[in-house]
PDB file of N, CA, C and O in Angstrom, chain B, residues numbered from 101:
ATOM      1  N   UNK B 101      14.281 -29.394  -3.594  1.00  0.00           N
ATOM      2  CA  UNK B 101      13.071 -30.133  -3.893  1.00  0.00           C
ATOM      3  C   UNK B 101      12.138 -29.314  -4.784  1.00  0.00           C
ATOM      4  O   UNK B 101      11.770 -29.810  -5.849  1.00  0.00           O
ATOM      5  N   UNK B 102      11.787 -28.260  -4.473  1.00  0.00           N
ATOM      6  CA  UNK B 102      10.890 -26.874  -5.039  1.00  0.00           C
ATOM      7  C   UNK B 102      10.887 -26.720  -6.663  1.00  0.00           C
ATOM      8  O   UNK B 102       9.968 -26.405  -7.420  1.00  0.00           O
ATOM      9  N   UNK B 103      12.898 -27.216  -7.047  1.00  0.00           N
ATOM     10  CA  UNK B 103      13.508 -26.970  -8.330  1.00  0.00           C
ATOM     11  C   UNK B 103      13.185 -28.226  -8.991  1.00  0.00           C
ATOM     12  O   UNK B 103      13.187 -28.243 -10.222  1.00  0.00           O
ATOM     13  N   UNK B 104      12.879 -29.391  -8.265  1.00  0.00           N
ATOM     14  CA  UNK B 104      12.538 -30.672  -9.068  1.00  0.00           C
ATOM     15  C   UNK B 104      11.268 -30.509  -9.585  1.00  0.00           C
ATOM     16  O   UNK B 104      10.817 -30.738 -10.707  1.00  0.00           O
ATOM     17  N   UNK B 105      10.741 -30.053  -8.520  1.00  0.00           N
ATOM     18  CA  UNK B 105       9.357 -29.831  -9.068  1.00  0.00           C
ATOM     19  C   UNK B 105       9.346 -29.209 -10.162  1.00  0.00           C
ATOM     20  O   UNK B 105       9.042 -29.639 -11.275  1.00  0.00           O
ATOM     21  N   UNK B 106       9.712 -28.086  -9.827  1.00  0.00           N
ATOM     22  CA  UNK B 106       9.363 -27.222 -11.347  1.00  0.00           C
ATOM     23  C   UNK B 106       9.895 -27.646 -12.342  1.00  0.00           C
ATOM     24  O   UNK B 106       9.469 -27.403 -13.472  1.00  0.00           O
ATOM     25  N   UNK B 107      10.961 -28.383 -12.087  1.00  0.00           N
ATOM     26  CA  UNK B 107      11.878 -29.238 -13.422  1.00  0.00           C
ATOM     27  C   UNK B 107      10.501 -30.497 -14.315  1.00  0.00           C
ATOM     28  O   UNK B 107      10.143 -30.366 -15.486  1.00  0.00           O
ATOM     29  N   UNK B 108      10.275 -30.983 -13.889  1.00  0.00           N
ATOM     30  CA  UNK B 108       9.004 -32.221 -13.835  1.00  0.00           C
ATOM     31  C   UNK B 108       7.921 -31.230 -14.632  1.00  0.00           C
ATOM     32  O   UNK B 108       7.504 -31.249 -15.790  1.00  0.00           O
ATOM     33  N   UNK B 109       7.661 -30.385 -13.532  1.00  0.00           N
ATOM     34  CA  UNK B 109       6.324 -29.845 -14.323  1.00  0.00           C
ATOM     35  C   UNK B 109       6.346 -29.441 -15.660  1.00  0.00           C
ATOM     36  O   UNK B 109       5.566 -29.791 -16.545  1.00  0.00           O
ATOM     37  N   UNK B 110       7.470 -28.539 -15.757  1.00  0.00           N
ATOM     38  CA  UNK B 110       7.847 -27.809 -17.050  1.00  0.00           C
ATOM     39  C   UNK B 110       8.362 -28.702 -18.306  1.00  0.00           C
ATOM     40  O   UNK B 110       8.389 -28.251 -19.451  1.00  0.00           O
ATOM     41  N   UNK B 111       8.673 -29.714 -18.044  1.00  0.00           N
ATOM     42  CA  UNK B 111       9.422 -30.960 -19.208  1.00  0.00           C
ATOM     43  C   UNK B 111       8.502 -30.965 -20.641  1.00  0.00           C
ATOM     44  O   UNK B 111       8.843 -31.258 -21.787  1.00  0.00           O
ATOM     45  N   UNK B 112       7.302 -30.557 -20.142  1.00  0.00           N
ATOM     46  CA  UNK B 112       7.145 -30.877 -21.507  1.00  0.00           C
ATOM     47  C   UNK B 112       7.032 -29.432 -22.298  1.00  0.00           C
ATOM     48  O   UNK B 112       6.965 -29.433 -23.527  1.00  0.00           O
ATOM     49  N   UNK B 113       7.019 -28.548 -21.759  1.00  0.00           N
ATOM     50  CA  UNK B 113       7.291 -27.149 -22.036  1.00  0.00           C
ATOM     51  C   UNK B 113       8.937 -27.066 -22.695  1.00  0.00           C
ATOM     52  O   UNK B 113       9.255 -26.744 -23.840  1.00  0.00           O
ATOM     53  N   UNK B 114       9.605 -27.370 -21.840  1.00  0.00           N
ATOM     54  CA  UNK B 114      10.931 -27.650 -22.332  1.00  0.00           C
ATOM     55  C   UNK B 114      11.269 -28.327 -23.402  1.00  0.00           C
ATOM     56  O   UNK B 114      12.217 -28.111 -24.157  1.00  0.00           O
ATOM     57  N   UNK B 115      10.012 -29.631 -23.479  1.00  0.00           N
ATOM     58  CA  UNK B 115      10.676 -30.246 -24.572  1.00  0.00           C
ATOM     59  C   UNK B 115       9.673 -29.751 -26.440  1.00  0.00           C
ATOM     60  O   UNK B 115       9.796 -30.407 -27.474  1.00  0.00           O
ATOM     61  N   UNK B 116       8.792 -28.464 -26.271  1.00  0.00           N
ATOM     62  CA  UNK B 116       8.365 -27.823 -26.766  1.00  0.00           C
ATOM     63  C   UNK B 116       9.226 -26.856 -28.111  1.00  0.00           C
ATOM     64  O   UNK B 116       9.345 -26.718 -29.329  1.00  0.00           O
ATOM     65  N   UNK B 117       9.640 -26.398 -26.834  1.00  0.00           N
ATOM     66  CA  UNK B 117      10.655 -25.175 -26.722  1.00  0.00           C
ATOM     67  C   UNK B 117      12.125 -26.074 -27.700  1.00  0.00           C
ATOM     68  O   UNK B 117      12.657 -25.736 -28.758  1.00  0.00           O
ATOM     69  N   UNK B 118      12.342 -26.997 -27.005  1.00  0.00           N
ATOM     70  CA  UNK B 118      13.671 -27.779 -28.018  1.00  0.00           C
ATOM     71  C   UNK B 118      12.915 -28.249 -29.739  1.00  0.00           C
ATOM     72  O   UNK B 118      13.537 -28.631 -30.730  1.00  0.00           O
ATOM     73  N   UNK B 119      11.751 -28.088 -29.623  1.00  0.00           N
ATOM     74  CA  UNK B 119      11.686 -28.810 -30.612  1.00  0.00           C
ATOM     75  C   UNK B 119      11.257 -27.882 -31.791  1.00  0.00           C
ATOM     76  O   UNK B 119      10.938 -28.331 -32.892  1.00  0.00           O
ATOM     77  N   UNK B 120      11.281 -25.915 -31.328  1.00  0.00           N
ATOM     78  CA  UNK B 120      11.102 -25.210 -31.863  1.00  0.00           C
ATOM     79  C   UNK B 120      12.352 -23.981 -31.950  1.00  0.00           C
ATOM     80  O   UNK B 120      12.348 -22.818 -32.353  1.00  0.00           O
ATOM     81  N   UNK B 121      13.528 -24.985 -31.284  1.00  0.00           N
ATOM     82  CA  UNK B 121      14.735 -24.177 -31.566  1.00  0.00           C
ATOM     83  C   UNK B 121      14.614 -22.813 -30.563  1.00  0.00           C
ATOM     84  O   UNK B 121      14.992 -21.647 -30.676  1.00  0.00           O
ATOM     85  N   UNK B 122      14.280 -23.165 -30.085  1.00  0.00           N
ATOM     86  CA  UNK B 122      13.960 -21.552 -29.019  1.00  0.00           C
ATOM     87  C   UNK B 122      14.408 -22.310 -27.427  1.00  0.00           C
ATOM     88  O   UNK B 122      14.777 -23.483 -27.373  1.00  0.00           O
ATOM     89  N   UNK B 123      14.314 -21.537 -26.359  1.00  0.00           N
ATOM     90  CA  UNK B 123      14.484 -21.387 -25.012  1.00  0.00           C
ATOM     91  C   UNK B 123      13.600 -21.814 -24.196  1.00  0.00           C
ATOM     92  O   UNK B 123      12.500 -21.552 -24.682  1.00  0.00           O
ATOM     93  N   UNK B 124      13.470 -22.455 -22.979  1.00  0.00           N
ATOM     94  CA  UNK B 124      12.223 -22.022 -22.230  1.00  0.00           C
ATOM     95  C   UNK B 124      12.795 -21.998 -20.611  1.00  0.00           C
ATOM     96  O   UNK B 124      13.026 -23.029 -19.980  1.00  0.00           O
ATOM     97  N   UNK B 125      12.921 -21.040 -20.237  1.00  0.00           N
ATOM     98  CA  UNK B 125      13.246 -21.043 -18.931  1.00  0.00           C
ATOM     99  C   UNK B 125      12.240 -20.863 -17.188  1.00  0.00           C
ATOM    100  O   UNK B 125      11.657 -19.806 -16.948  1.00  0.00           O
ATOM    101  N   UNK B 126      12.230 -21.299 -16.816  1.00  0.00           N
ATOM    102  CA  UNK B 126      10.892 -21.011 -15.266  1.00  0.00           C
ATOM    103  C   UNK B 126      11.565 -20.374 -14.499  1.00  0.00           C
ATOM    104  O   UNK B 126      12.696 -20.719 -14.155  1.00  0.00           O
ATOM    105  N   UNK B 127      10.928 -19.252 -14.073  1.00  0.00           N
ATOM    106  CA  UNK B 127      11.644 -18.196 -13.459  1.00  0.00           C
ATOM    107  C   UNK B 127      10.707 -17.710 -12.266  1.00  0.00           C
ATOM    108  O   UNK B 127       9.697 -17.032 -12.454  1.00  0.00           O
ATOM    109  N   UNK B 128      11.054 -18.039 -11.296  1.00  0.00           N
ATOM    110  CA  UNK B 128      10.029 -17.655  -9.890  1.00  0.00           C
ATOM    111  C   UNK B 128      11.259 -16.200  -9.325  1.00  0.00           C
ATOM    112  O   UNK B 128      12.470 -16.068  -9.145  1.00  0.00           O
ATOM    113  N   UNK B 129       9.774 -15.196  -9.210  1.00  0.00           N
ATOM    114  CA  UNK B 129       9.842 -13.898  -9.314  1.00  0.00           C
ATOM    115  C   UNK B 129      10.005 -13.851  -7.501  1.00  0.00           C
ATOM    116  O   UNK B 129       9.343 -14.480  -6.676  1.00  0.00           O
ATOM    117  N   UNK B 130      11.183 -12.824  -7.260  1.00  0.00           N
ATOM    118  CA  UNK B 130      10.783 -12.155  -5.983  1.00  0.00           C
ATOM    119  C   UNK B 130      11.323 -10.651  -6.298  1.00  0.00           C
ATOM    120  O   UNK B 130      12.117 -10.234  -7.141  1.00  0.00           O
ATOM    121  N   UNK B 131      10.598 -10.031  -5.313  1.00  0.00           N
ATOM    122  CA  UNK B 131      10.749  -8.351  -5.047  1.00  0.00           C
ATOM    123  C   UNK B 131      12.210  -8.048  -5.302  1.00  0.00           C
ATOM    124  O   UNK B 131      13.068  -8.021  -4.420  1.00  0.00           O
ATOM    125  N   UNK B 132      12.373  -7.868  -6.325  1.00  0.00           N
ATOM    126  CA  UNK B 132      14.580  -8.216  -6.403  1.00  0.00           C
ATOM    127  C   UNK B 132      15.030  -7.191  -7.757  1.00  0.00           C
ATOM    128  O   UNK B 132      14.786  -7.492  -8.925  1.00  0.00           O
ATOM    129  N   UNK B 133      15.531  -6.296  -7.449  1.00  0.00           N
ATOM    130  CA  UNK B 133      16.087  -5.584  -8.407  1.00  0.00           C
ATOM    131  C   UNK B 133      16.876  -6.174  -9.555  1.00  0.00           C
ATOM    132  O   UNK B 133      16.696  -5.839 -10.726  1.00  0.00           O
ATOM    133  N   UNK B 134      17.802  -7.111  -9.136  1.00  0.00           N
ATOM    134  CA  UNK B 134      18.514  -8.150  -9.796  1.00  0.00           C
ATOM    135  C   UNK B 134      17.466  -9.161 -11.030  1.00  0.00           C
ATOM    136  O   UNK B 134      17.525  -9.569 -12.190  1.00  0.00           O
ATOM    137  N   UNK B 135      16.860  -9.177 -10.235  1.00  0.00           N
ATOM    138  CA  UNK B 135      15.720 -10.138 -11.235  1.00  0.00           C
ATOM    139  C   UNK B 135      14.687  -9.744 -12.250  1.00  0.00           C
ATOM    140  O   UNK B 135      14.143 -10.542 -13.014  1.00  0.00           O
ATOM    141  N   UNK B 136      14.381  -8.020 -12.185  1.00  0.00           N
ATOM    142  CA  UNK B 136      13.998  -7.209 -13.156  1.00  0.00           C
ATOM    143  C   UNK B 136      15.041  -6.957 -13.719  1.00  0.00           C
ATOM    144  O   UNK B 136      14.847  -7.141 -14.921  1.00  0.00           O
ATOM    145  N   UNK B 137      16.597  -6.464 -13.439  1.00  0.00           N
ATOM    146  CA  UNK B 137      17.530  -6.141 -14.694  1.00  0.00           C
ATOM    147  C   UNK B 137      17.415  -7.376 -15.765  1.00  0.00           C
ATOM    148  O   UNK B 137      17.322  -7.258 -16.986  1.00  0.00           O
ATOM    149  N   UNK B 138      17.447  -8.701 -14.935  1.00  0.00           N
ATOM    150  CA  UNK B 138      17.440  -9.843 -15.527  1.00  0.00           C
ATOM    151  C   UNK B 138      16.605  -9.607 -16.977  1.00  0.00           C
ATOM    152  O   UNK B 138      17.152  -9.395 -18.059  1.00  0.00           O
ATOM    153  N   UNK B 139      15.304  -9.686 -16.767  1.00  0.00           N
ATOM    154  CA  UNK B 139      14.230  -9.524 -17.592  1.00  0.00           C
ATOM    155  C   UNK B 139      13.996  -8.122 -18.621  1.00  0.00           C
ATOM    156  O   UNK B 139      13.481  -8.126 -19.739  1.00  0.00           O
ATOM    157  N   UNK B 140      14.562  -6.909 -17.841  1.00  0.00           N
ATOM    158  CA  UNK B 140      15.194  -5.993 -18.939  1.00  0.00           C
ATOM    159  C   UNK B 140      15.902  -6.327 -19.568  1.00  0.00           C
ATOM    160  O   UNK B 140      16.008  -5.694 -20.618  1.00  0.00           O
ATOM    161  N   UNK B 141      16.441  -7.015 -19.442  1.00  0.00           N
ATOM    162  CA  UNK B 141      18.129  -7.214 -20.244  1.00  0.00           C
ATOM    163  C   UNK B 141      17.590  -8.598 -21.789  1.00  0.00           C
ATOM    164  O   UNK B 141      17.990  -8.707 -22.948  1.00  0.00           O
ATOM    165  N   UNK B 142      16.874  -9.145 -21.221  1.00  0.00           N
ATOM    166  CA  UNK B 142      16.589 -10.414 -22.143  1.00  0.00           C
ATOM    167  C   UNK B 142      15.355  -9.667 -23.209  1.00  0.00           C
ATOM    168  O   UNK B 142      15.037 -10.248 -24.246  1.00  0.00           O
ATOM    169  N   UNK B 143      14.713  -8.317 -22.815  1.00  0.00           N
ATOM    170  CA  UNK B 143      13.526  -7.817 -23.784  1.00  0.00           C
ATOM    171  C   UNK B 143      14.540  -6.943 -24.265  1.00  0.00           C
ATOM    172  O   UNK B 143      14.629  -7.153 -25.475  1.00  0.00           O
ATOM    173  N   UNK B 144      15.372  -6.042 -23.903  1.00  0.00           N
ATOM    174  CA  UNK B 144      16.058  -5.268 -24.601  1.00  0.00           C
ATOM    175  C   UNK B 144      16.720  -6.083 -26.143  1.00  0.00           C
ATOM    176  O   UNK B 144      16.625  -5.633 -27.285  1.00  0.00           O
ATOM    177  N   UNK B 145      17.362  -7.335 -25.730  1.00  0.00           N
ATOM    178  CA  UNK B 145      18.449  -8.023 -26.603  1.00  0.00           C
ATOM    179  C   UNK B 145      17.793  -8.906 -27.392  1.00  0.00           C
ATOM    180  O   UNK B 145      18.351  -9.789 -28.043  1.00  0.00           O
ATOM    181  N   UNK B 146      15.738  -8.545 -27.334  1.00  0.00           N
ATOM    182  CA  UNK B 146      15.081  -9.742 -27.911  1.00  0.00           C
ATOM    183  C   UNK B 146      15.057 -11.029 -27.806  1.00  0.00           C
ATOM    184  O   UNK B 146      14.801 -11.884 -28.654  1.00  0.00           O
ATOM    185  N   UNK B 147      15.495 -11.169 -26.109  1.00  0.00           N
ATOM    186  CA  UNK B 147      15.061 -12.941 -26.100  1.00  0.00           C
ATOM    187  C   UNK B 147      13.613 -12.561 -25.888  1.00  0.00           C
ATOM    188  O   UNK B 147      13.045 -12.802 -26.953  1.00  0.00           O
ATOM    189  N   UNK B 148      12.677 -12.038 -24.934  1.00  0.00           N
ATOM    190  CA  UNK B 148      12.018 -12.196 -24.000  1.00  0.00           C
ATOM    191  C   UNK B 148      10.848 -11.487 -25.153  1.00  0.00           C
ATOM    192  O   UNK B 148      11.142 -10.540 -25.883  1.00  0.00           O
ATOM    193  N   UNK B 149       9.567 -12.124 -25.135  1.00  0.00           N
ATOM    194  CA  UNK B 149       8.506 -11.760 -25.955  1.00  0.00           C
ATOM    195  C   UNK B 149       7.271 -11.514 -25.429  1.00  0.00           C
ATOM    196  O   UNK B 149       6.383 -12.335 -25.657  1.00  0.00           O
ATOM    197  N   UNK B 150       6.948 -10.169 -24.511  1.00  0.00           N
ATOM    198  CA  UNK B 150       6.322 -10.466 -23.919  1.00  0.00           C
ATOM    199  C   UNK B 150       4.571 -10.691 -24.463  1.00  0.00           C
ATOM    200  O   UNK B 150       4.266 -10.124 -25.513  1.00  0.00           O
ATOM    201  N   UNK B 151       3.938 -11.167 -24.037  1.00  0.00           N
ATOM    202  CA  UNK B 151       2.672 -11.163 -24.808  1.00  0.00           C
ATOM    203  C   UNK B 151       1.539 -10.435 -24.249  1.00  0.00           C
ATOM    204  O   UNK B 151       0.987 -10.771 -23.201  1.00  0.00           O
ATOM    205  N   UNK B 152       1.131  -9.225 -25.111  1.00  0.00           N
ATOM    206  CA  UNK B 152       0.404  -8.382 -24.449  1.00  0.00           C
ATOM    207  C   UNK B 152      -1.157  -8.276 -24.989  1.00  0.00           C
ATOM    208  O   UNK B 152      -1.452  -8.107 -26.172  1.00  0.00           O
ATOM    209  N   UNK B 153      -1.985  -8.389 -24.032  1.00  0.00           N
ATOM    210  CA  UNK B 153      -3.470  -8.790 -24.931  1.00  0.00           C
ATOM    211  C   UNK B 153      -3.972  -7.625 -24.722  1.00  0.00           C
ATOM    212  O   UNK B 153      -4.987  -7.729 -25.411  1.00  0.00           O
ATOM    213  N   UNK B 154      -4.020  -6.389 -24.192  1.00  0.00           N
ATOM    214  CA  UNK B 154      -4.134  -5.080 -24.412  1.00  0.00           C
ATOM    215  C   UNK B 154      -3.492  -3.847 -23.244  1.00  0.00           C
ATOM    216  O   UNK B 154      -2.950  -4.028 -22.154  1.00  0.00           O
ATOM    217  N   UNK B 155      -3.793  -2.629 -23.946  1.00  0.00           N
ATOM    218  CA  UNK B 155      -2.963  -1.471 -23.580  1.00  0.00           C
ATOM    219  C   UNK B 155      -4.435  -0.642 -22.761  1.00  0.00           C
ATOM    220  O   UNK B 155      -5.491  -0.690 -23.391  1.00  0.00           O
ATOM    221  N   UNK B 156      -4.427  -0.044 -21.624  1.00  0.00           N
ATOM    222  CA  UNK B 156      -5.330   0.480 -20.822  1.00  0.00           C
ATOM    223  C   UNK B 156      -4.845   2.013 -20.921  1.00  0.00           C
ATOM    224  O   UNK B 156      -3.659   2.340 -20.883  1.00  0.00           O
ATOM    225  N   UNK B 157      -5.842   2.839 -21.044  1.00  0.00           N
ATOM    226  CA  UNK B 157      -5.205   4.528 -20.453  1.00  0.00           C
ATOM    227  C   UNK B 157      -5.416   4.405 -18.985  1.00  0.00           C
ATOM    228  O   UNK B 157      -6.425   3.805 -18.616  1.00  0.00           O
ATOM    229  N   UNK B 158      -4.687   4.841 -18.194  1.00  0.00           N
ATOM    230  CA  UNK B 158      -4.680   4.980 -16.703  1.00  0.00           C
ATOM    231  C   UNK B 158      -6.373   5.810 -16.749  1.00  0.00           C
ATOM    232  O   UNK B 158      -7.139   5.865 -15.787  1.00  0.00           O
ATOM    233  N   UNK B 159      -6.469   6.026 -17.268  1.00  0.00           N
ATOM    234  CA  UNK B 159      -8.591   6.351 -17.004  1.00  0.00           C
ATOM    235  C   UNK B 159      -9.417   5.425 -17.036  1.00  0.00           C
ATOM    236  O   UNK B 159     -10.446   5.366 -16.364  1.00  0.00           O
ATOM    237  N   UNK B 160      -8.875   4.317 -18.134  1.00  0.00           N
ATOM    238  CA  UNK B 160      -9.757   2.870 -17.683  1.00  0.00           C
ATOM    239  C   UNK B 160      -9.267   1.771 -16.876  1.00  0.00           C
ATOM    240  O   UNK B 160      -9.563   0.590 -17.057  1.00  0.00           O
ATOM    241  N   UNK B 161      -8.242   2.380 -15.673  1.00  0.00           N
ATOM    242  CA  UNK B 161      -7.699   1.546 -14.930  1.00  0.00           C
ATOM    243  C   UNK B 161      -8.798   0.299 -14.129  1.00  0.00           C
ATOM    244  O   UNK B 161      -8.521  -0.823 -13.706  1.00  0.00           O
ATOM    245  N   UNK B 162      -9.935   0.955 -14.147  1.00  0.00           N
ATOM    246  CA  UNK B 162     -10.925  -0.204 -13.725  1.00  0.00           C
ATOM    247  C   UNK B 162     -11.498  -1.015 -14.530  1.00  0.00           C
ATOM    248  O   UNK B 162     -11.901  -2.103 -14.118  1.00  0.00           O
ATOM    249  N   UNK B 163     -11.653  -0.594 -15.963  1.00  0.00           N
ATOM    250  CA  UNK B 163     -11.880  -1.849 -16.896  1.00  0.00           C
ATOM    251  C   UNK B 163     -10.546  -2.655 -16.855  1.00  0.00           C
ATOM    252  O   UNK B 163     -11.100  -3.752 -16.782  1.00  0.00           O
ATOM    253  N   UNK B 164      -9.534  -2.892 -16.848  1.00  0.00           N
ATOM    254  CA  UNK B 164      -8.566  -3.441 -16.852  1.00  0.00           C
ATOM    255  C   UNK B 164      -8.970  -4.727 -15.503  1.00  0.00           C
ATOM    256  O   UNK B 164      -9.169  -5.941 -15.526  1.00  0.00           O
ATOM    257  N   UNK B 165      -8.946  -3.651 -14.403  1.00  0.00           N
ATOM    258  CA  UNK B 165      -9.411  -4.677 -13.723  1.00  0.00           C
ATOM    259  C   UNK B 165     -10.398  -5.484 -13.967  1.00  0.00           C
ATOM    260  O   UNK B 165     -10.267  -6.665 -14.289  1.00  0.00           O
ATOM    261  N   UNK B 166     -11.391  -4.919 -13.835  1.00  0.00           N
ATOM    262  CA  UNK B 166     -12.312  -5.959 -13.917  1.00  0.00           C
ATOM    263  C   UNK B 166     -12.351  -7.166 -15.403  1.00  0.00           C
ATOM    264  O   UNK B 166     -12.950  -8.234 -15.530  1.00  0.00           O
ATOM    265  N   UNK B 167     -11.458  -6.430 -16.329  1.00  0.00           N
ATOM    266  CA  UNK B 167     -11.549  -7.732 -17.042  1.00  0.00           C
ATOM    267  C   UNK B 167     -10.122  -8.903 -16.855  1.00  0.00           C
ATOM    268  O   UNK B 167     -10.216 -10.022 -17.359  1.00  0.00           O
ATOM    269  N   UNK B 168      -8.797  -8.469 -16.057  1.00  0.00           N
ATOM    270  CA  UNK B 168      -8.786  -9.413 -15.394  1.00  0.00           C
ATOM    271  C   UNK B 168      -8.815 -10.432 -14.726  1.00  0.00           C
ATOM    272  O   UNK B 168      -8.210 -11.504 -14.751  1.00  0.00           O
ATOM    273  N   UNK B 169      -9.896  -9.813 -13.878  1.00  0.00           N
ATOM    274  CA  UNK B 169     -11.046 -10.480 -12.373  1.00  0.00           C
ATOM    275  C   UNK B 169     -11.728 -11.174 -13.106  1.00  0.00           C
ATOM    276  O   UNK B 169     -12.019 -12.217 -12.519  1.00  0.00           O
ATOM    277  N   UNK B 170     -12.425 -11.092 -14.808  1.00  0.00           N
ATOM    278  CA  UNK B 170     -13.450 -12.258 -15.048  1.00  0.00           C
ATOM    279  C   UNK B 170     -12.100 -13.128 -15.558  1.00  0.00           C
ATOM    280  O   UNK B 170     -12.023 -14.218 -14.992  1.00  0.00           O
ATOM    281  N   UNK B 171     -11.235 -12.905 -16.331  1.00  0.00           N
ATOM    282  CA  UNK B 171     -10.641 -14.161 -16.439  1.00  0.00           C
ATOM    283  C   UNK B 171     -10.308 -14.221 -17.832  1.00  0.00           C
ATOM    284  O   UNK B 171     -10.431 -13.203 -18.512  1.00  0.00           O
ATOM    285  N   UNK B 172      -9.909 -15.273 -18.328  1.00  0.00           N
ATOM    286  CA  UNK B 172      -9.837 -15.852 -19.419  1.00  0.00           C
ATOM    287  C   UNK B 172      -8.711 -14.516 -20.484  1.00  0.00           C
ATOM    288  O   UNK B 172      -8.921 -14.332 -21.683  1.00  0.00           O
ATOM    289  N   UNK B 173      -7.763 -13.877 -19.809  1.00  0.00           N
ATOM    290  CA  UNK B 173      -6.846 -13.138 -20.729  1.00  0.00           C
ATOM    291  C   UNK B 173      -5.937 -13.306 -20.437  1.00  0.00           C
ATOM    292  O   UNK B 173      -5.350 -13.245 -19.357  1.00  0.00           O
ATOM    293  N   UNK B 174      -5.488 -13.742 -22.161  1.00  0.00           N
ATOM    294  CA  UNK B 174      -4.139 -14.261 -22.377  1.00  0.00           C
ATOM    295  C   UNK B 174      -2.870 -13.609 -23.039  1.00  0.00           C
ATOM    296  O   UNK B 174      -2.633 -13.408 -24.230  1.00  0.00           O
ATOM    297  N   UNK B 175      -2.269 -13.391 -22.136  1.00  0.00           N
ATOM    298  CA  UNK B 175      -0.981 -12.313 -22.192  1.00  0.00           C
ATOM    299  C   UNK B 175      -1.459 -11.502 -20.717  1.00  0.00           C
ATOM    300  O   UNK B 175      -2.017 -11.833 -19.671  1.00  0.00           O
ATOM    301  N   UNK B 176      -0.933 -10.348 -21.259  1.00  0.00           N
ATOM    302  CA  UNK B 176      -0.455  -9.368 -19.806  1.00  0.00           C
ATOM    303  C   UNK B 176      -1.415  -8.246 -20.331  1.00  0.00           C
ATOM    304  O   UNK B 176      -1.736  -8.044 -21.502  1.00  0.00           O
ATOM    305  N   UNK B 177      -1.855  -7.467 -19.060  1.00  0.00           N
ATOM    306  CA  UNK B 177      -2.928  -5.895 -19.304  1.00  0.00           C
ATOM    307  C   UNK B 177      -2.037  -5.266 -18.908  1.00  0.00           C
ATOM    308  O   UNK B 177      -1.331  -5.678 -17.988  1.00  0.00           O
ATOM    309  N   UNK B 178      -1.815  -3.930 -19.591  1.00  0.00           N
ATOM    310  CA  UNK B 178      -0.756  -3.172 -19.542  1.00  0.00           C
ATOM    311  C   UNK B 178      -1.483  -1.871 -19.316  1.00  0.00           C
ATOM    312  O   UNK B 178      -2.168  -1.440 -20.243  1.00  0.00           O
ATOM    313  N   UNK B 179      -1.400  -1.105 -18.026  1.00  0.00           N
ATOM    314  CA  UNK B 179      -2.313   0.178 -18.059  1.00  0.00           C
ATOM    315  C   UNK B 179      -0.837   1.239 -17.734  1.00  0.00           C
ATOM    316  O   UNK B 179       0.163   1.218 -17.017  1.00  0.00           O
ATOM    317  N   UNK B 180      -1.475   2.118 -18.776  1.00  0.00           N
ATOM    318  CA  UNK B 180      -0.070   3.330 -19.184  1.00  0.00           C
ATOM    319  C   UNK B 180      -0.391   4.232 -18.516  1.00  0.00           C
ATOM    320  O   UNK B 180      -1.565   4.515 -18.275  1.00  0.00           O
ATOM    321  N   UNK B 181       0.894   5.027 -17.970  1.00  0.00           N
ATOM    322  CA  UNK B 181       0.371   5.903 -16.731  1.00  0.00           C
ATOM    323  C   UNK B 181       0.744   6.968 -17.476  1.00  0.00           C
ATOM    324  O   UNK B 181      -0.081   7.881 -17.446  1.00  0.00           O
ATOM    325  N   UNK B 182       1.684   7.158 -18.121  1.00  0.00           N
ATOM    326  CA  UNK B 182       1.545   8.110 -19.071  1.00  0.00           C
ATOM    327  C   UNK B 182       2.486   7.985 -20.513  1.00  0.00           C
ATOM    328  O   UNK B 182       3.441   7.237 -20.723  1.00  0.00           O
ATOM    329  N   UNK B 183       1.828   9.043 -21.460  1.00  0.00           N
ATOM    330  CA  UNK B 183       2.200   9.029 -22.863  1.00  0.00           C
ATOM    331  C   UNK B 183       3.053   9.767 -22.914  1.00  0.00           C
ATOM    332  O   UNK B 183       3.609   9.996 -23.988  1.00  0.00           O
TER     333      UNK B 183
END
């Protein structure tokens, strides 16, 4: 039932994605080693794009947060623990 759903929801994402010759897959994440190789494996070989709206030094690990927490960022915050 869970998979219909997400099938339904995503359709028009899907039918996005067909109409730009590209992929779109929904992928519900658990704590799973298997499911990060997954996602290594698709950025290594250039399917997977991830979208990153900025890079943090582990010293502004709290601006990261807090801009987060207000919202409105699109892509992923990436705080580097080291260089």
């Amino acid at each position: 039932m869970k998979e219909l759903m997400f099938a339904a929801a995503s359709y028009p994402l899907q039918r996005r994605a067909r109409a730009k010759q590209t992929k779109y897959q929904f992928l519900l994440m658990h704590p799973s080693g298997s499911q990060l190789k997954i996602i290594s494996d698709w950025v290594t070989h250039d399917e997977l794009h991830p979208v990153i709206a900025k890079v943090f030094p582990w010293e502004e690990t709290g601006a990261a947060y807090d801009q987060l927490k207000a919202g409105h960022v699109r892509g992923k915050l990436i705080v580097q623990v080291q260089k």
